[in-house]
C-alpha positions in Angstrom: 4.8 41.2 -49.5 6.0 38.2 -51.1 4.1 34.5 -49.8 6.1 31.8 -48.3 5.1 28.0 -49.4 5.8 25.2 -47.2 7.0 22.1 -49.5 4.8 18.9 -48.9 6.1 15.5 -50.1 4.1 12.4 -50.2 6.3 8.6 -49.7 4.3 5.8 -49.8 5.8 2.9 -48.0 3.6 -0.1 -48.2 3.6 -2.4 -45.2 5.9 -5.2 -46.4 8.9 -2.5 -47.0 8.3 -1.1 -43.9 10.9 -2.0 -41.2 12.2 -0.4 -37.9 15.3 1.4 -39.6 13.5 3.1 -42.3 11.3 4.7 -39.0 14.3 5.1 -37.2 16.1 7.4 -39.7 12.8 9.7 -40.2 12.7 10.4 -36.8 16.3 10.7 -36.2 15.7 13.6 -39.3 16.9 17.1 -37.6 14.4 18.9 -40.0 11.1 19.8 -38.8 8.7 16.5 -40.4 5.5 14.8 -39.7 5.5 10.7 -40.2 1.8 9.3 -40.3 1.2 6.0 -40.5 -2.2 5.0 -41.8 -2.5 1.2 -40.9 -6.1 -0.4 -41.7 -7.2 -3.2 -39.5 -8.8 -5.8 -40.8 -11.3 -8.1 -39.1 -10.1 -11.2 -37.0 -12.3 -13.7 -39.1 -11.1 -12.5 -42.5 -7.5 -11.8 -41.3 -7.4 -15.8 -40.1 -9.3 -16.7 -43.7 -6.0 -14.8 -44.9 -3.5 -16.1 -43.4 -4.9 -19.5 -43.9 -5.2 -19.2 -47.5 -1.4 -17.4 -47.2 -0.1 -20.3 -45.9 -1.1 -22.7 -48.4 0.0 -20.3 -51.3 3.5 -20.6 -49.4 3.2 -24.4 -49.1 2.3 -24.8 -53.0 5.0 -22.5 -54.0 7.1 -23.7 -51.6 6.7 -27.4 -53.5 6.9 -25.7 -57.0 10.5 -23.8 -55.8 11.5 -27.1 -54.8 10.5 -28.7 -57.8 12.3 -26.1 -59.9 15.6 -26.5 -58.1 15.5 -30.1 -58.2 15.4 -29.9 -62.3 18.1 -26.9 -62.1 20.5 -29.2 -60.0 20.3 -27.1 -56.9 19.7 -28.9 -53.7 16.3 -28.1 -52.5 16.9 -26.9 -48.3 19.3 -23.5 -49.3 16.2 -22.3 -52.0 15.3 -18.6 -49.4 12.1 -16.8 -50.8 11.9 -13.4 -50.0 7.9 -13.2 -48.7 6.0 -10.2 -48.5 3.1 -9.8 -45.7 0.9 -8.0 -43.8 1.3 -7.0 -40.2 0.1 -8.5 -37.4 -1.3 -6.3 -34.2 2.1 -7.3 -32.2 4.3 -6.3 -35.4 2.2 -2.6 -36.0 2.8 -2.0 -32.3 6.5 -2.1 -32.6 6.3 1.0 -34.8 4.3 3.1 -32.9 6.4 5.0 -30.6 3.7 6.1 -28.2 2.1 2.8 -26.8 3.3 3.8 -23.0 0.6 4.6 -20.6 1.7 7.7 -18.6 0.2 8.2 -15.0 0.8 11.8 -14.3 -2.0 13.7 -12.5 -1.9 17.5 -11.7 -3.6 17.8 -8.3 -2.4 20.0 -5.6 -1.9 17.2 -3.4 0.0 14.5 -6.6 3.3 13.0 -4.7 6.3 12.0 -6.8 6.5 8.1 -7.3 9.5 7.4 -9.6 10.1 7.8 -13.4 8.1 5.8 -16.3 10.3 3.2 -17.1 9.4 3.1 -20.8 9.1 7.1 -21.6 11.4 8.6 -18.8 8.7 10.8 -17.5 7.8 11.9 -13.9 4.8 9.4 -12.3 2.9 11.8 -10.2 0.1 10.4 -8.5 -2.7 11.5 -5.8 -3.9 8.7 -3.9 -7.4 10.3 -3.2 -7.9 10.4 -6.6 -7.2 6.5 -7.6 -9.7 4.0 -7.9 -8.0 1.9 -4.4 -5.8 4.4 -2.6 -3.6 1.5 -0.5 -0.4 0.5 -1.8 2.9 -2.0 -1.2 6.2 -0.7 -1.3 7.6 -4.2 -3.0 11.1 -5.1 -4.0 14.5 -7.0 -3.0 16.2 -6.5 -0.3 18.2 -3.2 -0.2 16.5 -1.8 -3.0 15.4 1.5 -1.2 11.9 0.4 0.1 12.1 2.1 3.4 13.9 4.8 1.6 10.9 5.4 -0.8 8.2 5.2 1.9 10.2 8.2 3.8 10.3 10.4 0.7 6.8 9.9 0.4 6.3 10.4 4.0 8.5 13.7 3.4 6.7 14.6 0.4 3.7 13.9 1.8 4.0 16.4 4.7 4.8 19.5 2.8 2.4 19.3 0.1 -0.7 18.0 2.4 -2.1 18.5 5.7 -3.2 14.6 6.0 -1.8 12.9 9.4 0.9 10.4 8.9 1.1 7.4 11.2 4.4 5.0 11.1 4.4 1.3 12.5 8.4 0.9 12.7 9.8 -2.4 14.0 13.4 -2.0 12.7 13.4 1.7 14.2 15.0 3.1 11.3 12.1 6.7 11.2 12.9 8.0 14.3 15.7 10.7 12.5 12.7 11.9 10.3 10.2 11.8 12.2 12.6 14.1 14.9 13.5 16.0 12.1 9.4 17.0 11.1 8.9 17.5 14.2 6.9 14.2 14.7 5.9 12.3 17.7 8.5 8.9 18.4 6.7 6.4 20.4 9.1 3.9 22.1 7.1 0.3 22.9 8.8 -1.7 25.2 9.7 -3.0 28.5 12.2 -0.3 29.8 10.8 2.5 28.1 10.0 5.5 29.5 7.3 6.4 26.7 3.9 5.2 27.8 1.1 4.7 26.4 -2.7 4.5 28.3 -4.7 1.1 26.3 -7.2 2.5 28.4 -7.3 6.2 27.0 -10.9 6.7 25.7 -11.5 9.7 23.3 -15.0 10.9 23.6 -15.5 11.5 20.4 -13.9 8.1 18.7 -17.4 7.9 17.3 -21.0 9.0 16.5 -22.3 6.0 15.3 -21.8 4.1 18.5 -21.1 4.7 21.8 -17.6 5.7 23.0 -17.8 3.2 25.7 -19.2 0.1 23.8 -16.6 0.0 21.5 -14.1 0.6 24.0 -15.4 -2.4 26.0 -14.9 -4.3 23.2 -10.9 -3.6 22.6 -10.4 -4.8 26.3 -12.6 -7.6 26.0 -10.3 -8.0 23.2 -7.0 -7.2 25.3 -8.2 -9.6 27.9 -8.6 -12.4 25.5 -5.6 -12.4 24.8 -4.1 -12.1 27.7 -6.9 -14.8 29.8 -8.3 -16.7 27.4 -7.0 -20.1 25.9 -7.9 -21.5 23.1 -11.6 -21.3 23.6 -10.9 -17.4 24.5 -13.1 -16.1 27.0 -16.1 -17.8 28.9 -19.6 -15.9 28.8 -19.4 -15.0 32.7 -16.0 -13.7 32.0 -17.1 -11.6 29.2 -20.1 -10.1 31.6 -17.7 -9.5 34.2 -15.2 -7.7 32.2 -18.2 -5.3 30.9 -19.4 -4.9 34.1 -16.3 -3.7 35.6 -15.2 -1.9 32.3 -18.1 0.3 32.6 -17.7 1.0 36.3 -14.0 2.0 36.0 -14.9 5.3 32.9 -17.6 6.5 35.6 -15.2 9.1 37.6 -14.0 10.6 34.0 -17.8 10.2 32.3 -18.8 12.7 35.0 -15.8 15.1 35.1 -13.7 14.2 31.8 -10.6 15.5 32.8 -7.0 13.6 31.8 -6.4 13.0 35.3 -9.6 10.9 35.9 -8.8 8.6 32.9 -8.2 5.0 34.2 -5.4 2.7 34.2 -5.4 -1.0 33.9 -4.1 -0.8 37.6 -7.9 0.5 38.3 -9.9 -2.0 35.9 -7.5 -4.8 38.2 -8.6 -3.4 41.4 -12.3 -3.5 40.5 -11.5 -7.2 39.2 -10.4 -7.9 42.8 -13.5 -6.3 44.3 -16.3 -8.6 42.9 -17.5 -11.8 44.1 -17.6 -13.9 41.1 -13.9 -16.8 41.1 -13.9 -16.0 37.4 -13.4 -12.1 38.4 -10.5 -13.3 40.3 -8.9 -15.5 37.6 -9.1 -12.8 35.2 -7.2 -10.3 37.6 -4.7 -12.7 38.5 -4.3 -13.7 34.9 -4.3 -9.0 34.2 -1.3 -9.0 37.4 2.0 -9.5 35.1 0.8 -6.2 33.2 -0.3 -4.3 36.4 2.0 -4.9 39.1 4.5 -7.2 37.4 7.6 -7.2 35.0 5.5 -6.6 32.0 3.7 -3.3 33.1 4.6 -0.8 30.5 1.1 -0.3 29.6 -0.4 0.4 33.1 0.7 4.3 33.2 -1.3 7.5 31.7 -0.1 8.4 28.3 2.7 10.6 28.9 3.2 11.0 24.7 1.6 13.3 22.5 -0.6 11.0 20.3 -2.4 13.9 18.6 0.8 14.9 16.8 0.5 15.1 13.1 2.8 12.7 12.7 3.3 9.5 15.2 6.0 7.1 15.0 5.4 3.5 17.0 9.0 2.5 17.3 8.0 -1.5 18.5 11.4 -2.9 17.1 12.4 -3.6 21.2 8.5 -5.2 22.2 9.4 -8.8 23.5 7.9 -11.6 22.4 5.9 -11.2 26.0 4.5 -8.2 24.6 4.3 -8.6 20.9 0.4 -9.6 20.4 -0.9 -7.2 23.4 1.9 -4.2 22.4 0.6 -5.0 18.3 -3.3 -4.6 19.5 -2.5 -1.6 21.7 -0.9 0.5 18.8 -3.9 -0.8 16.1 -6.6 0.8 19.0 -4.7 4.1 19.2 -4.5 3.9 14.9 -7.7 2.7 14.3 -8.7 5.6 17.3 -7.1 8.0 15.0 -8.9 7.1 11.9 -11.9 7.4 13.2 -11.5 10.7 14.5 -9.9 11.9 11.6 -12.5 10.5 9.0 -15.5 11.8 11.2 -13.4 15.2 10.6 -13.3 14.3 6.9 -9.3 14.2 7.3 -7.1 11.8 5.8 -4.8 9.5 7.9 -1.5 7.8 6.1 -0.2 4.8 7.8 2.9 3.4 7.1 3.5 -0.2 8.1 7.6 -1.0 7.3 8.3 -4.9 7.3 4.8 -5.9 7.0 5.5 -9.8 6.8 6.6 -9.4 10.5 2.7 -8.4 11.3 1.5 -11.4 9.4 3.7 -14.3 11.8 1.2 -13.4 14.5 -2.7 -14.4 14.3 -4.0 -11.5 16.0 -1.4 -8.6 14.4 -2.6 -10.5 11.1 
């Protein structure tokens, strides 16, 4: 059998002949060719010496040209030299094709983020496996944000089994949410979906007692609702306790969902001691218990163990806003801790965040 012999030419192109087009029409070649560019770098202290001494070779020639065209008659400015030079690191850049960084990972649970802007190829990226896993959906208005959190939201509940929690106050996730099957959780005064402040999950951690950390959300709750601007007094903080730990008693002993208390039951026990500051703080609890404002003094009648919960908060008054805000963190940050003690990962999606940040407390 006969041999068959590849032909191999060298072209040396030296660096000052080299330009953009001469690249452009090898790699716009249809025949199968390899281009290598060897480029030497040259250290930063001799490459300034160079230049240096470049530029007063140009100055002295530059003068000697001039000189020369005086004596031929010529005037001196339209003299053009062609110059030959080396290449700066900016300038060798340009010719390399391949300076864009790709972020393309091949995990199970890699999402789709967009296309490279520079190469045209997919970005797929696993959160878990980056070096912060938080992110902002930035951009102007109507340039798809919301759009791009629910694709990832979609995306996110087909290729993994995390839980996906949505803070929505322009109600615009409700369709997908339905759609997935989710949980929608309308906050607000004429609602019908309720939501317990007082639900506590027995398990919410195992670092610190259930109970503790609940007291401290209503102490919390109460603040904001009691306290002025110097918040709430010692007493009032001991008398809150107090009564928070009597009210959990009945379910403590038989934890069933019909035992769990409501804030009409932490009021009542309010009433029933004999400190005036109890009775300040009950009178101050009364809008959210018996009054016009009591959305949040019924048992949760929403499933908030769904895989994926959507707080619609769009209609929360401004009555509302701080307390409704610090009622949907508890049940979030409830979640997370749940979930991480179950080494399970919690998503949570929070659309129009600057609205969060006009408040001190949603801050």
């Amino acid at each position: 059998m006969g041999k068959k012999y590849g032909a191999v030419s060298f072209l040396q192109i030296l660096a000052p002949e080299l330009n953009d087009r001469l690249q452009d029409d090898f790699l716009d070649m249809e025949s199968s060719l390899i281009v290598s560019m060897h480029i030497q770098s040259v250290d930063q202290v001799k490459a300034i010496k160079t230049v240096k001494r470049k530029i007063t070779d140009l100055d002295r020639s530059k003068i000697e040209e001039q000189k020369k065209a005086v004596r031929a008659g010529y005037d001196m400015d339209i003299n053009q030299i062609e110059i030959q030079r080396g290449l700066t690191t900016s300038s060798t850049a340009i010719f390399v094709p391949f300076t864009t960084q790709e972020l393309f990972q091949n995990g199970k649970e890699a999402l789709y983020y967009g296309i490279n802007a520079l190469s045209n190829n997919l970005i797929m990226v696993d959160r878990k496996l980056l070096k912060n896993p938080n992110g902002l959906i930035l951009g102007t208005p109507g340039s798809g944000k919301s759009f791009s959190a629910k694709r990832e939201i979609a995306n996110c509940f087909l290729l993994t089994s995390d839980d996906v929690i949505i803070c929505d106050p322009e109600a615009e996730y409700a369709p997908l949410v339905e759609r997935l099957h989710g949980q929608v959780i309308k906050i607000s005064p004429t609602s019908t979906n309720y939501i317990n402040p007082m639900d506590l999950n027995l398990d919410y951690s195992d670092d610190e007692s259930p109970l503790s950390l609940k007291s401290d959300f209503i102490l919390s709750l109460c603040e904001l609702i009691v306290g002025g601007k110097e918040g709430l007094q010692p007493v009032q903080k001991t008398i809150i306790d107090r009564c928070v730990r009597l009210v959990y008693q009945t379910y403590l002993n038989d934890p069933r969902p019909e035992n769990m208390p409501i804030l009409e039951d932490l009021y009542n026990l309010l009433r029933e001691q004999e400190e005036k500051e109890a009775q300040y703080i009950a009178t101050a609890l009364e809008i959210y218990v018996t009054g016009s404002l009591n959305v949040f003094n019924h048992q949760s009648n929403v499933d908030i163990n769904n895989r994926m919960v959507c707080y619609d908060i769009k209609e929360l008054g401004k009555q509302l806003k701080k307390i409704g805000m610090l009622v949907v963190q508890d049940q979030v940050w409830n979640r997370v801790t749940i979930n991480r003690a179950a080494h399970k990962s919690t998503r949570y999606y929070i659309d129009e965040m600057h609205l969060l940040l006009k408040e001190e407390q949603t801050a």
